[in-house]
N, C-alpha and C positions, 0 to 999 in steps of 0.2 A: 504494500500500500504506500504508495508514492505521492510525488508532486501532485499539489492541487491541480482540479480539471478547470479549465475557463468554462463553465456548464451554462446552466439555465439563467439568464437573467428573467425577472418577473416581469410578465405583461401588466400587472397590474399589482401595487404594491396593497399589503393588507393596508390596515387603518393601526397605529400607534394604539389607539383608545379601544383595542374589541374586548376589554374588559369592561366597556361601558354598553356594549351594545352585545346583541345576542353574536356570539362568537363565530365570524365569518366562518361558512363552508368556503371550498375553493371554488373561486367562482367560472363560470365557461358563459359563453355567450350563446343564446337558444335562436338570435334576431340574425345571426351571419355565420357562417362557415365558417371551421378555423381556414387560416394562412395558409399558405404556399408551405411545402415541406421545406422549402430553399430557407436556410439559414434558422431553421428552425433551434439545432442545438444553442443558439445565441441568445435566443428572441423567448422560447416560450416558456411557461408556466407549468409547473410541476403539480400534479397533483398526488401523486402517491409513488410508493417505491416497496420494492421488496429485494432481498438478497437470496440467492439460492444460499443455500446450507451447505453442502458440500465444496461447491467452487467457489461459492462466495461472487459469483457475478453478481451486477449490481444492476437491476433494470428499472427503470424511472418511467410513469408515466407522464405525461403531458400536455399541454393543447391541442399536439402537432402528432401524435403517436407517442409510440414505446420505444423507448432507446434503451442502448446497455452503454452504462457509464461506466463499466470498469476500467476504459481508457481514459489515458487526458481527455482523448479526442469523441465525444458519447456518439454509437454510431446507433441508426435506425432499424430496427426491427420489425416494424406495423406499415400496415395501412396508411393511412392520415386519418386520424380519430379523435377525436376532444374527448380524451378517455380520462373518464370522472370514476371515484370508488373502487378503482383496481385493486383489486384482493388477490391472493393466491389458496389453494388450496391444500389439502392434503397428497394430492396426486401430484406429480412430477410435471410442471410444463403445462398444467392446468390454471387458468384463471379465468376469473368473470369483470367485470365492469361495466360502466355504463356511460353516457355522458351522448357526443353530437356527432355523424359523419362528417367525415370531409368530403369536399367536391367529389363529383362523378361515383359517389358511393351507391349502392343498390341497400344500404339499410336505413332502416325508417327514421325519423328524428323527431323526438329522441330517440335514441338506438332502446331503452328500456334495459334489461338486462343481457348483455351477451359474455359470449365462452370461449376462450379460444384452449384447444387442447397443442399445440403444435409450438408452446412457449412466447403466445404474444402475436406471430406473425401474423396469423387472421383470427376474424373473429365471427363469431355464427348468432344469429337472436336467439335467445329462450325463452324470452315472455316481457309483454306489456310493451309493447315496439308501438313507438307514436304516443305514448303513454306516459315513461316517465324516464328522468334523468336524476338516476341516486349520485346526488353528492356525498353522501356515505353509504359505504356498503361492508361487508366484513363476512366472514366465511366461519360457522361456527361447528360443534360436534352437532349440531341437532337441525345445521341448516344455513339458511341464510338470514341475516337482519341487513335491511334496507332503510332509507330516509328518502324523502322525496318528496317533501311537504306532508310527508305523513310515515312516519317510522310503521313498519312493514314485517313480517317473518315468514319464510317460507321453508318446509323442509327439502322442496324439489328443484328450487328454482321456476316452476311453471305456476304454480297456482300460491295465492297469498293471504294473509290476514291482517287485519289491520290493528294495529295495539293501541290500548284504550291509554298508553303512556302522553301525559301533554309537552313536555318540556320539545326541545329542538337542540339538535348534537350538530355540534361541528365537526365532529369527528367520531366514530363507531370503531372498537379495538375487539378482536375475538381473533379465537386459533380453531382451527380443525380437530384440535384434540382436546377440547374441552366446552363447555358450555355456560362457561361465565364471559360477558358482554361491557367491555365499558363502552360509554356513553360522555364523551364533552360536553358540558355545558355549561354556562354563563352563570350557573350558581352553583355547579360546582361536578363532583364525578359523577353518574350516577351508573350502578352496578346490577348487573343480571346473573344470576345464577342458572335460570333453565331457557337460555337460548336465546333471550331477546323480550319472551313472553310477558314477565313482570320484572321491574324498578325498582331500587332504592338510592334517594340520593346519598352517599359516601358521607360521612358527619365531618366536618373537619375536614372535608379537601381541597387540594388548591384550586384554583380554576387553570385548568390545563386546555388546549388549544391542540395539541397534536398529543394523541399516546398509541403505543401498539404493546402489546402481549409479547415478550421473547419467547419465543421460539425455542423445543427442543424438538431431536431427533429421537428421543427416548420417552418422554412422559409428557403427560399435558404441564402448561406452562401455573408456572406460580410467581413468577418475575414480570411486572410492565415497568415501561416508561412512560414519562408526560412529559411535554415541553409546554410550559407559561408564553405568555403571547411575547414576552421579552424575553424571552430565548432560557430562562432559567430552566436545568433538568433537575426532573422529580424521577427517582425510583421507589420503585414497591417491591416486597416480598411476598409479599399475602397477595397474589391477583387484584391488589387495587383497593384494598380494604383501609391500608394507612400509605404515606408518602412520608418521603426523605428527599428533600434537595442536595443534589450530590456537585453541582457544577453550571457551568453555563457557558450556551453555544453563541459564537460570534454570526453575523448577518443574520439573517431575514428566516426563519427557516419555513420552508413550504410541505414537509412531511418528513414522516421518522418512521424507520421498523427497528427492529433488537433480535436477536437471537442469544439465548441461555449462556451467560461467561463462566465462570469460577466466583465462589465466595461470595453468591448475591451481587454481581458486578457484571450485571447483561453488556452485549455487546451493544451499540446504539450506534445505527446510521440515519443521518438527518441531511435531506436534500436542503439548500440553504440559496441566496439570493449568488453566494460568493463560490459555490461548488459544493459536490458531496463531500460530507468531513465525517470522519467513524470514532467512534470512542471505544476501548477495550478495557476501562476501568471503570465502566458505570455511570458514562455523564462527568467524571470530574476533568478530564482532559477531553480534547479533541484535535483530531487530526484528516489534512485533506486525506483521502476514501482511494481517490485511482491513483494505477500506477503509472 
């Protein structure tokens, strides 16, 4: 993990104050097509990232598609997609997301839920096409949890429920191996235990803006992180139940994943305004991500 990448600058920068206002989802635009794929790794807006486990590639969602940023240089993998809520699964090379087509596309807009099994490259509908664009989306043991003006659970991806939950997340954290759900929001965590289906707001938690679940290859996870709208990181031991500020990310950051460290100290990658930077002590350091 080497020199910083010249990566994404934001299309649109958040707001300083989303502690005062109900905490931005990533925003994508529903009224115009993304951009031109041309010069995209410069110009556009990240909205989610995951890292494979094994090789630790690095793939970043977008306005503009899916890139793998494990070089300085983040080279393109998709479509052209204003790919909003990209999750990964339990399966290898599997994800879902949602958000806008780009020009000359043949899927609906919004795209509603789609799959792509083939690691990104393309991507197929599953349901609600013309319907909806989750700004959060997350992959859990029991299913799916969706948001899209209205928090959502499915266990198939094809047919949905609507949860009687009122608050609005800026961001949705869940693993495949497990069935507890965190939830962002502007007052504060709030925490699922059976998939999505019922709430509790966290007593005492920060207000966090980005958080994901780390990640293991062996057990369901018991480690998240959260990132404050001012870049401060929070970890947990308990799935989310108490937080530790452990450190704090420089620029802008526009999403985070983690996968399971040593001694309670998750790994933590955070796409940011200034490039991907990784931490391997928990949030208290950080460093550029590609090599």
């Amino acid at each position: 993990m080497k020199p910083r990448t010249a990566l994404m600058r934001a299309r649109r920068p958040l707001a300083a104050t989303l502690v005062l206002v109900p905490l931005a989802l990533a925003g994508c635009s529903s009224a115009t097509p993304p951009p031109s794929p041309a010069s995209a790794a410069a110009a556009s807006h990240v909205h989610g990232i995951t890292v494979e486990p094994v090789t630790t590639k690095i793939l970043i969602a977008t306005h503009d598609g899916l890139y793998d940023a494990s070089k300085k240089t983040p080279v393109k993998v998709s479509d052209t997609i204003d790919l909003m809520g990209f999750t990964p699964t339990a399966e290898p090379n599997v994800f879902y997301a949602s958000g806008h087509p780009g020009q000359g596309s043949s899927l609906p807009n919004p795209v509603g839920l789609i799959r792509s099994t083939d690691a990104g490259k393309t991507w197929k509908p599953v349901s609600r096409g013309g319907q909806s664009d989750f700004h959060a989306l997350t992959a859990t043991g029991g299913g799916l949890v969706a948001f899209d003006g209205q928090l959502r659970t499915s266990t198939d991806g094809t047919s949905w429920e609507n949860s009687t939950a009122t608050f609005t997340p800026a961001g949705l954290a869940g693993s495949p191996a497990s069935t507890v759900v965190l939830a962002t929001t502007q007052e504060g965590m709030q925490r699922s235990t059976d998939g999505g289906k019922t709430w509790k707001l966290v007593p005492g938690s920060p207000v966090i803006q980005f958080a994901a679940m780390a990640t293991s290859v062996e057990k369901a996870p018991t480690e998240a992180v959260g990132v404050t709208p001012n870049g401060t990181v929070h970890v947990s031991s308990d799935a989310g139940l108490t937080w530790s500020a452990t450190g704090k990310i420089s620029g802008q950051v526009e999403a985070v994943t983690a996968q399971e460290g040593s001694a309670g100290k998750p790994w933590i990658w955070a796409a940011t305004t200034d490039g991907v930077q990784v931490s391997t002590d928990g949030g208290a350091t950080f460093r550029p991500a590609a090599s």
